[in-house]
CHARMM internal coordinates of N, CA and C (Angstrom, degrees):
IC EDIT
DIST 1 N 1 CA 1.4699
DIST 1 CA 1 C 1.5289
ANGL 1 N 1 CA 1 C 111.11
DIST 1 C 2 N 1.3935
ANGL 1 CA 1 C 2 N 110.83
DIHE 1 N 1 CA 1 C 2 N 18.44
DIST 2 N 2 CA 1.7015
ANGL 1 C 2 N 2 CA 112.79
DIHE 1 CA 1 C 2 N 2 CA -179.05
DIST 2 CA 2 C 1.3169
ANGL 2 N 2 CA 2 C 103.57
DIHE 1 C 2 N 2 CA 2 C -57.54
DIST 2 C 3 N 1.2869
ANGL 2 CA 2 C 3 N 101.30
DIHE 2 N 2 CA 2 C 3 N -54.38
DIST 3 N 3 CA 1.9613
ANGL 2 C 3 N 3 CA 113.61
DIHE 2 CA 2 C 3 N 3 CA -150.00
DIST 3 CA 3 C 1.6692
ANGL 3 N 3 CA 3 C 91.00
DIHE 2 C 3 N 3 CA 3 C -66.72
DIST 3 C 4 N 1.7048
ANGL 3 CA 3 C 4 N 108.79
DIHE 3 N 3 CA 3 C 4 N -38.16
DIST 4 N 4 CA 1.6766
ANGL 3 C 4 N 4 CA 78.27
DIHE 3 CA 3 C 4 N 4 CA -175.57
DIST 4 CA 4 C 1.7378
ANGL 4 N 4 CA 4 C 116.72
DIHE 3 C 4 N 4 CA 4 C -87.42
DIST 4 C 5 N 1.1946
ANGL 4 CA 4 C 5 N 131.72
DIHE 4 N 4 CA 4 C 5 N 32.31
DIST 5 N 5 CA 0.8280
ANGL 4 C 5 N 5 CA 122.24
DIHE 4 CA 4 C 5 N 5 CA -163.24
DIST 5 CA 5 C 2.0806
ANGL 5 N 5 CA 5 C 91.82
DIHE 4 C 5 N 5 CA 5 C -124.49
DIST 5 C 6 N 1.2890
ANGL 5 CA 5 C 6 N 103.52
DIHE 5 N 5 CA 5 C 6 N -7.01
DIST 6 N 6 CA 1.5133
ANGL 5 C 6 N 6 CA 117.04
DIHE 5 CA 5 C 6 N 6 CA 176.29
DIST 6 CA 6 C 1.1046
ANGL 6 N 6 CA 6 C 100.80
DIHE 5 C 6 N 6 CA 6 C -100.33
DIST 6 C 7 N 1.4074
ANGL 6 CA 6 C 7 N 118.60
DIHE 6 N 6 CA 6 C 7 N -26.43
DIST 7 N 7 CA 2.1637
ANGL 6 C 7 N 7 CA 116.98
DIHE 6 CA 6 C 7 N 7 CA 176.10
DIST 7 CA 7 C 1.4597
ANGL 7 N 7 CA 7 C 101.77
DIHE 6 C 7 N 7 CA 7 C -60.35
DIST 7 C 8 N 1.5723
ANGL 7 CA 7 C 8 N 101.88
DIHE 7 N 7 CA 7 C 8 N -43.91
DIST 8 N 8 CA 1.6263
ANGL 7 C 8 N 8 CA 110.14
DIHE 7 CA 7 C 8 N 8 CA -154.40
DIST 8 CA 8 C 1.8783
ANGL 8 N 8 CA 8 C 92.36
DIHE 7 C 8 N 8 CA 8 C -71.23
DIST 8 C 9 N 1.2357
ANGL 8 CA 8 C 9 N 144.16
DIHE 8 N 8 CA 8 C 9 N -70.40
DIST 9 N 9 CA 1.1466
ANGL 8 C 9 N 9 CA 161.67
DIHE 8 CA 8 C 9 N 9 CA 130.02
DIST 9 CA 9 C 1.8656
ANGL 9 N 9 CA 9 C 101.08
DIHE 8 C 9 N 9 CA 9 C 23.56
DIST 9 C 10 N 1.4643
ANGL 9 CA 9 C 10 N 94.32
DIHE 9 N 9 CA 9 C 10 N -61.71
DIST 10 N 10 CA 1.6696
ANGL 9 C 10 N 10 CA 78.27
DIHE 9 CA 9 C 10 N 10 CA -174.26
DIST 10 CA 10 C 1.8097
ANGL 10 N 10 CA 10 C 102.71
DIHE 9 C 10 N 10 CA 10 C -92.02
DIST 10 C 11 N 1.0507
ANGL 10 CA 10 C 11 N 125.06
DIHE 10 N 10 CA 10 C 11 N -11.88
DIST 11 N 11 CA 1.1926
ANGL 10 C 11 N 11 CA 120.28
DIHE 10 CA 10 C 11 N 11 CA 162.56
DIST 11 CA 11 C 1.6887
ANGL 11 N 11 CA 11 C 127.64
DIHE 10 C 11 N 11 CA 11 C -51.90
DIST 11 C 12 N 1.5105
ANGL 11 CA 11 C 12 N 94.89
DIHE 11 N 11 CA 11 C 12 N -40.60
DIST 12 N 12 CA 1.5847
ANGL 11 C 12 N 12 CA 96.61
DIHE 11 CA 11 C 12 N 12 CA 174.01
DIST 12 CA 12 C 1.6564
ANGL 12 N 12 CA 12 C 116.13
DIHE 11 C 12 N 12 CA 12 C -99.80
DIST 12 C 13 N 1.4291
ANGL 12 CA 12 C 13 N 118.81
DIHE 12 N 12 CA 12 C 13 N 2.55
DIST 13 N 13 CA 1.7313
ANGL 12 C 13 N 13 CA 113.62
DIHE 12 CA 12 C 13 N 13 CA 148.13
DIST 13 CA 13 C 1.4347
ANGL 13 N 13 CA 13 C 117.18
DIHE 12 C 13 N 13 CA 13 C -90.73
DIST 13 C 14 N 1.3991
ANGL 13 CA 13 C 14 N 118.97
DIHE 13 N 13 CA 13 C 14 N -8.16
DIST 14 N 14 CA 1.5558
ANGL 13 C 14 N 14 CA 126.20
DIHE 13 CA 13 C 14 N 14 CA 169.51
DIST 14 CA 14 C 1.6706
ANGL 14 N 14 CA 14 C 106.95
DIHE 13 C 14 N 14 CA 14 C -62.03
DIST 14 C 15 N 1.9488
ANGL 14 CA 14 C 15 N 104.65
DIHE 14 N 14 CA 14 C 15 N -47.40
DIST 15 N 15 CA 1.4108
ANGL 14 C 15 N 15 CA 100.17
DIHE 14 CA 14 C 15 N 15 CA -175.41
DIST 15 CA 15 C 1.6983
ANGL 15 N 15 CA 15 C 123.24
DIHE 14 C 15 N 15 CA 15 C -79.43
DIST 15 C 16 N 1.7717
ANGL 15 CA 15 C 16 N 95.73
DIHE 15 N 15 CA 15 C 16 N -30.78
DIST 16 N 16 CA 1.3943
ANGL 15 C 16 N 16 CA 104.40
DIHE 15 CA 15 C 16 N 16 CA -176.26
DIST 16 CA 16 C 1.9128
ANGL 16 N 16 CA 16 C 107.02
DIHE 15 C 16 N 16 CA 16 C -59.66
DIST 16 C 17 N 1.4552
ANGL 16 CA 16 C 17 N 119.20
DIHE 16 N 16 CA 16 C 17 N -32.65
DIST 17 N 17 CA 1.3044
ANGL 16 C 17 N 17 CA 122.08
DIHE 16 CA 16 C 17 N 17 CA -176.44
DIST 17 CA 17 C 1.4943
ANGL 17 N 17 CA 17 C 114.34
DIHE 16 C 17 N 17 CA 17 C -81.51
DIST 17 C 18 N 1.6021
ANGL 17 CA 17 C 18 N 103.56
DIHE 17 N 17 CA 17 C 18 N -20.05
DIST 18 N 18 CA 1.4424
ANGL 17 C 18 N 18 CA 95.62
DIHE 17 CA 17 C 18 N 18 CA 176.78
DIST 18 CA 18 C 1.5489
ANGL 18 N 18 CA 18 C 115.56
DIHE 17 C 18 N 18 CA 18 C -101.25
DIST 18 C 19 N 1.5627
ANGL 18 CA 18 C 19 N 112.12
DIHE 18 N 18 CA 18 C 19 N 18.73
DIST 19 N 19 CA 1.6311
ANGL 18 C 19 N 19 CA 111.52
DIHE 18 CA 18 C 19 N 19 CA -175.68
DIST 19 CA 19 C 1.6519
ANGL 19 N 19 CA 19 C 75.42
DIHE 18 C 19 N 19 CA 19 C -118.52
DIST 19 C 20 N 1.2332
ANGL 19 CA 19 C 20 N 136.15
DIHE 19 N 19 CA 19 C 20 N -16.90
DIST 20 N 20 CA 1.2684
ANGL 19 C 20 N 20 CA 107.79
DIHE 19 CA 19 C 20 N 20 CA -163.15
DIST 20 CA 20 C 2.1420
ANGL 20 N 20 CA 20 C 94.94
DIHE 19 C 20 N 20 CA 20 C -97.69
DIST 20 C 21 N 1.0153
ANGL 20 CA 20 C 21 N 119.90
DIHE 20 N 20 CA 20 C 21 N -3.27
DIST 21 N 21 CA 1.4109
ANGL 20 C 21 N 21 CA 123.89
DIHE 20 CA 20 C 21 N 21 CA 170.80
DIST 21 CA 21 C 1.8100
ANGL 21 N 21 CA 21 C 94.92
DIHE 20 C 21 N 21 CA 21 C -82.14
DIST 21 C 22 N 1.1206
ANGL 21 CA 21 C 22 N 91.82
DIHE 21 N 21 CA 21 C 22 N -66.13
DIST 22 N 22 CA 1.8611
ANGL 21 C 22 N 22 CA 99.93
DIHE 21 CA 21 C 22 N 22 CA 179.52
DIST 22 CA 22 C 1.6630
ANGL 22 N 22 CA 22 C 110.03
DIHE 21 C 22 N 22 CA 22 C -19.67
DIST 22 C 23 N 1.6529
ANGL 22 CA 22 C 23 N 124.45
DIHE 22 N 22 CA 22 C 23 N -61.37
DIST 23 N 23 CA 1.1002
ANGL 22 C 23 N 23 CA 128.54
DIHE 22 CA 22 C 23 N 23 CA 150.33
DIST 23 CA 23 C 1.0695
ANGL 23 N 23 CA 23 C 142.16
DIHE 22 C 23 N 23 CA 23 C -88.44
DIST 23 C 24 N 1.3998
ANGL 23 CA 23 C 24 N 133.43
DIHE 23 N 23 CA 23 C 24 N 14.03
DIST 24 N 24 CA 1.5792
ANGL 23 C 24 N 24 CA 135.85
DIHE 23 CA 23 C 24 N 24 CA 127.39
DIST 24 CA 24 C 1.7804
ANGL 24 N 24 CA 24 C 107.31
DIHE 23 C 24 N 24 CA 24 C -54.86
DIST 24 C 25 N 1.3756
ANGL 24 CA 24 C 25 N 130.87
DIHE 24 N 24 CA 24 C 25 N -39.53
DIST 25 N 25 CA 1.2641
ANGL 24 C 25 N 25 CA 111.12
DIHE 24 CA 24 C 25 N 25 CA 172.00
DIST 25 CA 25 C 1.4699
ANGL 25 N 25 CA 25 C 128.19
DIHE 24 C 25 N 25 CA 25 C -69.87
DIST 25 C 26 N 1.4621
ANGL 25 CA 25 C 26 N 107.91
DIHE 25 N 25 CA 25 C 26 N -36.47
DIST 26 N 26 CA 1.5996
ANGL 25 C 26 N 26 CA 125.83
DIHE 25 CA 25 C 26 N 26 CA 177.20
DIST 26 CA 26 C 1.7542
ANGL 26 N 26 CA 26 C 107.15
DIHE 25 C 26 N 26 CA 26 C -50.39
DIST 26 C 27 N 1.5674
ANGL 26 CA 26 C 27 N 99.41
DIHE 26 N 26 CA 26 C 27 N -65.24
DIST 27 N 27 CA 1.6284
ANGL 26 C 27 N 27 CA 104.46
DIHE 26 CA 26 C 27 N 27 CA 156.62
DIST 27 CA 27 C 1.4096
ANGL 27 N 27 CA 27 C 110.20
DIHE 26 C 27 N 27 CA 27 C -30.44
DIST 27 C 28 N 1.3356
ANGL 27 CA 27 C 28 N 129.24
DIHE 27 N 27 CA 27 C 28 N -112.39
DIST 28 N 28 CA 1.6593
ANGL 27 C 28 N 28 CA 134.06
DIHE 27 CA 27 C 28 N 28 CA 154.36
DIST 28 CA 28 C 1.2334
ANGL 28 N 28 CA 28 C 102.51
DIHE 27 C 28 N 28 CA 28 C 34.92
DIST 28 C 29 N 1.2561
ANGL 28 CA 28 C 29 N 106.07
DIHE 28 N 28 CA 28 C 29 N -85.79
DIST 29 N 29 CA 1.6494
ANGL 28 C 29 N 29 CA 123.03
DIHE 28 CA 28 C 29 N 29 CA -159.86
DIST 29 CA 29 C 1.9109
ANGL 29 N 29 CA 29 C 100.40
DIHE 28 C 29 N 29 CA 29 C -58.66
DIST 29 C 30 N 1.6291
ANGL 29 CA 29 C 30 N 125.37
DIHE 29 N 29 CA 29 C 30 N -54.35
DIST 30 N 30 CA 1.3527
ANGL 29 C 30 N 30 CA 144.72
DIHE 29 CA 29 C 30 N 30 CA -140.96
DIST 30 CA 30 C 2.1422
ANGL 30 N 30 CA 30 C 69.20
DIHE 29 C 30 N 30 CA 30 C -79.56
DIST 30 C 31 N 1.3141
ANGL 30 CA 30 C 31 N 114.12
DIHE 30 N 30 CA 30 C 31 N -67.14
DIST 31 N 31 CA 1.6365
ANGL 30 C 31 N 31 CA 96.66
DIHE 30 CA 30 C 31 N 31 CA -155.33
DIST 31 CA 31 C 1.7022
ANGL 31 N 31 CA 31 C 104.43
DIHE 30 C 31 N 31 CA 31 C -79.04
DIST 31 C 32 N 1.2466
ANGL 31 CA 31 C 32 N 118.70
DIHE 31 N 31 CA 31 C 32 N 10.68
DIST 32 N 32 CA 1.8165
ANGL 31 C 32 N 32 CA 101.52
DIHE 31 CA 31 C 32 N 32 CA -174.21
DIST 32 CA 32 C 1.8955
ANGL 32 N 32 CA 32 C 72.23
DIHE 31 C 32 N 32 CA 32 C -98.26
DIST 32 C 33 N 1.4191
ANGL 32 CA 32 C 33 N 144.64
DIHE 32 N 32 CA 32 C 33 N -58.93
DIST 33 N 33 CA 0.9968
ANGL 32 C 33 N 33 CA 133.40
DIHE 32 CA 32 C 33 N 33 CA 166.93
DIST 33 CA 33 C 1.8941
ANGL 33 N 33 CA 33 C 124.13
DIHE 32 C 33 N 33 CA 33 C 5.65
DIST 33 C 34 N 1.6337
ANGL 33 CA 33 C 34 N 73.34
DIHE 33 N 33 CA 33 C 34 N -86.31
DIST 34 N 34 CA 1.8410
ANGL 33 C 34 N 34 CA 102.32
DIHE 33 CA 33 C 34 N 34 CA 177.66
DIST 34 CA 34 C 1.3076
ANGL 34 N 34 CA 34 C 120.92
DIHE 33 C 34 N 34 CA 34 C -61.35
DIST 34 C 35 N 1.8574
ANGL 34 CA 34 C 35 N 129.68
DIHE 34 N 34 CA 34 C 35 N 3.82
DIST 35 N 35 CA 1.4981
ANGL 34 C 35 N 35 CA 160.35
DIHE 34 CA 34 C 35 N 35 CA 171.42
DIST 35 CA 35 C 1.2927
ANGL 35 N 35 CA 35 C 110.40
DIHE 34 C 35 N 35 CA 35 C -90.69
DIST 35 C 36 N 1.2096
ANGL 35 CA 35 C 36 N 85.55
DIHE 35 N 35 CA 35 C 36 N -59.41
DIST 36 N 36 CA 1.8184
ANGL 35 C 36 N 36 CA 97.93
DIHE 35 CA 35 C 36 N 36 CA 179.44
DIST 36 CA 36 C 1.0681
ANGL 36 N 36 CA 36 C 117.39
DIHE 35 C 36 N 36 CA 36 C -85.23
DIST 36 C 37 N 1.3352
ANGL 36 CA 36 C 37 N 133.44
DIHE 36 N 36 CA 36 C 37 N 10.45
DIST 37 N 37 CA 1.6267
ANGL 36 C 37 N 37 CA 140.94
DIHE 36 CA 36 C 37 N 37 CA -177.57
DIST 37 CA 37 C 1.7651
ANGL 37 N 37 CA 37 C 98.26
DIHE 36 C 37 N 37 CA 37 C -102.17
DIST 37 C 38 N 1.5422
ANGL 37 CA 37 C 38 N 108.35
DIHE 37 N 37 CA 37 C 38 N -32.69
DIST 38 N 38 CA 1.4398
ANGL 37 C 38 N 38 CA 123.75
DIHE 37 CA 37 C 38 N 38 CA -152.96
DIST 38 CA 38 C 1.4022
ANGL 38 N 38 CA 38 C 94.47
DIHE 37 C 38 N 38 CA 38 C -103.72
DIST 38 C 39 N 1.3527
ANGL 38 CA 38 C 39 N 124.44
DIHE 38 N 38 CA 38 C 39 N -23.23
DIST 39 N 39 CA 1.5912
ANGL 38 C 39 N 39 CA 119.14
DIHE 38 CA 38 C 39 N 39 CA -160.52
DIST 39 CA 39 C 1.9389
ANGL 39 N 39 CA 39 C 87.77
DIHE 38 C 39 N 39 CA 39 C -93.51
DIST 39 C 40 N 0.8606
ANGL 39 CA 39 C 40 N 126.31
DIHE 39 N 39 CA 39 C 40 N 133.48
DIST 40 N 40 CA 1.5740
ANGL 39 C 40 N 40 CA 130.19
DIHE 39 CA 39 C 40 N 40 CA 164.86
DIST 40 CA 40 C 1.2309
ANGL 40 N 40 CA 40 C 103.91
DIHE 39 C 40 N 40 CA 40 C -66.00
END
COOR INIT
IC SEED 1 N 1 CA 1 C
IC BUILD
């Protein structure tokens, strides 16, 4: 039961890296927003 316990393992740094891009873009998006609100 190794291998599935390395499936399970990279399954949950697959999600943790893809929620942590998910909000690096949200960020992204919220301050080029709050730039362009401020830039005339």
């Amino acid at each position: 039961m190794k291998l599935h316990k390395y499936l399970e393992s990279f399954v949950y740094c697959t999600f943790l890296v893809l929620l942590a891009s998910i909000l690096i873009g949200l960020t992204g998006a919220v301050f080029e927003a709050i730039f362009a609100g401020l830039m005339p």
